[in-house]
C-alpha positions as CSV (number, residue, x, y, z in Angstrom):
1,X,-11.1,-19.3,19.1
2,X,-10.9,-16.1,20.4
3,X,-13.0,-14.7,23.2
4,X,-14.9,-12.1,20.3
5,X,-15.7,-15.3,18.0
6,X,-16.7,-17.3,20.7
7,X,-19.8,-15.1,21.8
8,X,-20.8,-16.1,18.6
9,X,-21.5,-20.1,19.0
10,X,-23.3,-21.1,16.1
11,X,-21.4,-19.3,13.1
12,X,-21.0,-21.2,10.3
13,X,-18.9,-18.5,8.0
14,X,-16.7,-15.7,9.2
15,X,-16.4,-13.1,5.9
16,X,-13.2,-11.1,6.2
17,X,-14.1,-7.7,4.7
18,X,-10.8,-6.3,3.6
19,X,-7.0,-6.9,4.6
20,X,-7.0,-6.0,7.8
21,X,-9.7,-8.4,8.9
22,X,-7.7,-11.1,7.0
23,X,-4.5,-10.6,8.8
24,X,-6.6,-10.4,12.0
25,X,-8.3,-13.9,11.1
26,X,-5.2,-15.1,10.9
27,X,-3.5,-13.9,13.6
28,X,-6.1,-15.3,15.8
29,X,-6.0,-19.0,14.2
30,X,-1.8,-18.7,14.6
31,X,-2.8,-18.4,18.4
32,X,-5.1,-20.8,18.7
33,X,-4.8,-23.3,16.0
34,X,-1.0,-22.9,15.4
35,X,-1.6,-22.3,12.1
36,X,-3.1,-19.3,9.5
37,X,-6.4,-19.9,7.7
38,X,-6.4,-17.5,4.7
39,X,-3.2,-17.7,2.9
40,X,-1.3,-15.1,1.5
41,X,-2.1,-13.3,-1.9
42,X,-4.3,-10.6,-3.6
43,X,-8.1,-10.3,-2.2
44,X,-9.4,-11.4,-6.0
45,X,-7.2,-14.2,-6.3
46,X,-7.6,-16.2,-3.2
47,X,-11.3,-15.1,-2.6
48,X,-12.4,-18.3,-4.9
49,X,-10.8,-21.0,-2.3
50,X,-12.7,-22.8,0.1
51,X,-10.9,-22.2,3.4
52,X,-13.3,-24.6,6.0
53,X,-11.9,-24.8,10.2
54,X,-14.2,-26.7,12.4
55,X,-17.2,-26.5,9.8
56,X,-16.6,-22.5,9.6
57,X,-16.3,-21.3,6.3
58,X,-13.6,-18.0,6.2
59,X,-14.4,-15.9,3.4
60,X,-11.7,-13.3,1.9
61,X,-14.1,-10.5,0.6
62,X,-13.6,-6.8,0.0
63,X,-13.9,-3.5,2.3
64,X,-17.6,-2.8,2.2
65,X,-17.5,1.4,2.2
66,X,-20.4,3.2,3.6
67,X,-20.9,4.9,0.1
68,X,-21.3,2.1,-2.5
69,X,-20.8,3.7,-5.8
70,X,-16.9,4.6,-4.7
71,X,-16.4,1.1,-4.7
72,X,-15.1,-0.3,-8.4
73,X,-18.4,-1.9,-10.3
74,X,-16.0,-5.1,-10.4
75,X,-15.6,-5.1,-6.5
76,X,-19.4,-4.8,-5.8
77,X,-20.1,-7.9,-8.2
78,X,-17.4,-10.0,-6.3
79,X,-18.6,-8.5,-2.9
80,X,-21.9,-9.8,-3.9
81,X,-20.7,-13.3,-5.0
82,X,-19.1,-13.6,-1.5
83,X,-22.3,-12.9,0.4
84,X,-24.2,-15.2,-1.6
85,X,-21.5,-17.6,-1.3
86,X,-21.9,-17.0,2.5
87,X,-25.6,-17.6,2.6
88,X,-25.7,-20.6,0.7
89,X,-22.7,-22.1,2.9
90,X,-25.2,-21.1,6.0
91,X,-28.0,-22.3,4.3
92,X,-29.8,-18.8,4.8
Protein backbone atom coordinates (compact mmCIF):
# COMPACT_ATOMS: atom_id res chain seq x y z
CA UNK A 1 0.00 0.00 0.00
CA UNK A 2 0.98 3.29 -0.43
CA UNK A 3 2.94 5.30 2.13
CA UNK A 4 -0.65 7.72 2.59
CA UNK A 5 -2.79 4.47 3.30
CA UNK A 6 -0.40 2.96 5.31
CA UNK A 7 -0.52 5.66 8.23
CA UNK A 8 -3.76 4.46 8.35
CA UNK A 9 -3.34 0.69 9.78
CA UNK A 10 -6.60 -0.44 10.88
CA UNK A 11 -8.93 0.74 7.84
CA UNK A 12 -11.34 -1.58 7.02
CA UNK A 13 -12.99 0.51 3.87
CA UNK A 14 -11.43 3.06 1.71
CA UNK A 15 -14.65 5.15 -0.01
CA UNK A 16 -13.56 6.72 -3.31
CA UNK A 17 -15.51 9.98 -3.50
CA UNK A 18 -15.63 10.76 -7.17
CA UNK A 19 -13.39 9.79 -10.32
CA UNK A 20 -10.50 11.02 -9.52
CA UNK A 21 -10.09 9.24 -6.34
CA UNK A 22 -11.02 6.02 -8.27
CA UNK A 23 -8.34 6.26 -10.84
CA UNK A 24 -6.02 7.15 -7.91
CA UNK A 25 -7.11 3.89 -5.93
CA UNK A 26 -6.29 2.23 -8.77
CA UNK A 27 -3.25 3.52 -9.74
CA UNK A 28 -1.89 2.77 -6.44
CA UNK A 29 -3.08 -1.08 -6.31
CA UNK A 30 -1.44 -1.30 -10.18
CA UNK A 31 1.80 -0.39 -8.24
CA UNK A 32 1.57 -2.37 -5.49
CA UNK A 33 -0.66 -5.22 -6.17
CA UNK A 34 -0.05 -5.49 -9.96
CA UNK A 35 -3.47 -5.20 -10.53
CA UNK A 36 -6.64 -2.38 -10.45
CA UNK A 37 -9.30 -2.76 -7.75
CA UNK A 38 -12.33 -0.69 -9.01
CA UNK A 39 -13.04 -1.65 -12.51
CA UNK A 40 -13.94 0.51 -15.17
CA UNK A 41 -17.53 1.91 -15.77
CA UNK A 42 -20.10 4.69 -14.63
CA UNK A 43 -19.97 5.66 -10.78
CA UNK A 44 -23.88 4.29 -10.50
CA UNK A 45 -23.26 1.22 -12.12
CA UNK A 46 -20.24 -0.33 -10.48
CA UNK A 47 -21.00 1.37 -6.99
CA UNK A 48 -23.29 -1.84 -6.08
CA UNK A 49 -20.10 -4.39 -6.32
CA UNK A 50 -18.21 -5.59 -3.56
CA UNK A 51 -14.61 -4.91 -4.36
CA UNK A 52 -12.75 -6.51 -0.97
CA UNK A 53 -8.29 -6.37 -0.95
CA UNK A 54 -6.77 -7.63 2.23
CA UNK A 55 -10.19 -7.39 4.23
CA UNK A 56 -10.46 -3.58 2.86
CA UNK A 57 -13.62 -2.82 1.44
CA UNK A 58 -13.18 -0.02 -1.70
CA UNK A 59 -16.17 1.81 -2.20
CA UNK A 60 -16.97 3.76 -5.60
CA UNK A 61 -19.18 6.74 -4.28
CA UNK A 62 -19.85 10.24 -5.48
CA UNK A 63 -17.98 13.74 -5.17
CA UNK A 64 -19.27 14.95 -1.79
CA UNK A 65 -19.64 19.14 -2.69
CA UNK A 66 -19.28 21.46 0.19
CA UNK A 67 -22.98 22.76 -0.67
CA UNK A 68 -25.27 19.73 -0.54
CA UNK A 69 -28.37 20.82 -2.30
CA UNK A 70 -26.20 21.26 -5.84
CA UNK A 71 -25.78 17.77 -5.63
CA UNK A 72 -28.81 15.71 -7.71
CA UNK A 73 -31.43 14.39 -4.96
CA UNK A 74 -30.60 10.88 -6.68
CA UNK A 75 -26.79 11.32 -5.89
CA UNK A 76 -27.31 12.29 -2.18
CA UNK A 77 -29.52 9.06 -1.70
CA UNK A 78 -26.76 6.79 -3.28
CA UNK A 79 -23.97 8.86 -1.41
CA UNK A 80 -25.87 7.98 1.68
CA UNK A 81 -26.28 4.24 0.77
CA UNK A 82 -22.49 4.14 0.35
CA UNK A 83 -21.68 5.54 3.82
CA UNK A 84 -24.00 3.32 5.39
CA UNK A 85 -22.75 0.56 3.38
CA UNK A 86 -19.29 1.67 4.81
CA UNK A 87 -20.34 1.66 8.43
CA UNK A 88 -21.89 -1.56 8.46
CA UNK A 89 -18.80 -3.12 6.53
CA UNK A 90 -16.73 -1.44 9.64
CA UNK A 91 -19.12 -2.42 11.97
CA UNK A 92 -19.43 1.36 13.18
Amino acid sequence: MSHELAQFPNKKVIMCMGDFSIKCINYIMKENKGHTIIPPGSTYKIRTGKFIEDSILYIPSYTQTGDSFNIEKSKRRMIAEDIKKAMQYAKI
